[in-house]
N, C-alpha and C positions, 0 to 999 in steps of 0.2 A: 367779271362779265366776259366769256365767250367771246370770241370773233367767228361768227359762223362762214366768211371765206376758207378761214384754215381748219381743214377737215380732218379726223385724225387720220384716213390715208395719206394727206400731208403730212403729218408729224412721222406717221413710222417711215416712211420715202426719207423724211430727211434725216432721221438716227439712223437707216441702213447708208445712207451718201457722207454721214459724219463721222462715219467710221474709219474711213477712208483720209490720208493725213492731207491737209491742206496745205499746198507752201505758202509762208507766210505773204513772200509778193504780190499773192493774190488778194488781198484784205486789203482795202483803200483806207482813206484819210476817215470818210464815209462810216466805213463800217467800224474802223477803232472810235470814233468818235461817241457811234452809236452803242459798243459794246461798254463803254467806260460810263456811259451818262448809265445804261442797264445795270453797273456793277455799284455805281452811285445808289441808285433807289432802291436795288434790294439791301443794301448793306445799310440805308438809313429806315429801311423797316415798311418801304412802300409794297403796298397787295393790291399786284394787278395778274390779270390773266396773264398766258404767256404773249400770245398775242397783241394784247392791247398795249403790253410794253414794249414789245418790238416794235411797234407800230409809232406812238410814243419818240423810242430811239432815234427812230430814222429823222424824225420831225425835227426834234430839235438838235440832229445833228446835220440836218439842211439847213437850218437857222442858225448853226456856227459858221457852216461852211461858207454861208451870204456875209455873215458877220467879218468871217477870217478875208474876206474879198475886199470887202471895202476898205477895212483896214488895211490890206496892203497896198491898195489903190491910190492912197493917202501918202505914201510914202515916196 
């Protein structure tokens, strides 16, 4: 399923900006979180939009982040 927010003039905007090298310092806790749980499900065989597993991503890597909180909280 489609995420009709992301248009494909979004998608070719961000291959022409992905071209472009990123330093890594700019990738937060957030985004590795969110790239490894996406690297997690397609490598276990899950099919989803690209969208919807980005989308997905980010979720349950605020739901780490809350997690990774408390637990330190504890300490």
């Amino acid at each position: 399923m489609s995420n009709p927010a992301v248009t494909q003039k979004d998608m070719d905007e961000f291959k022409r900006n992905s071209l472009r090298k990123t330093p890594i310092m700019e990738i937060t806790l957030r985004d590795y979180m969110a790239a490894k749980y996406m690297q997690g499900t397609i490598s276990a065989g899950g099919i989803y939009s690209q969208a919807d597993l980005a989308k997905e991503a980010y979720q349950m890597a605020d739901a780490m982040l809350v997690v990774r909180k408390i637990t330190l909280n504890r300490k």
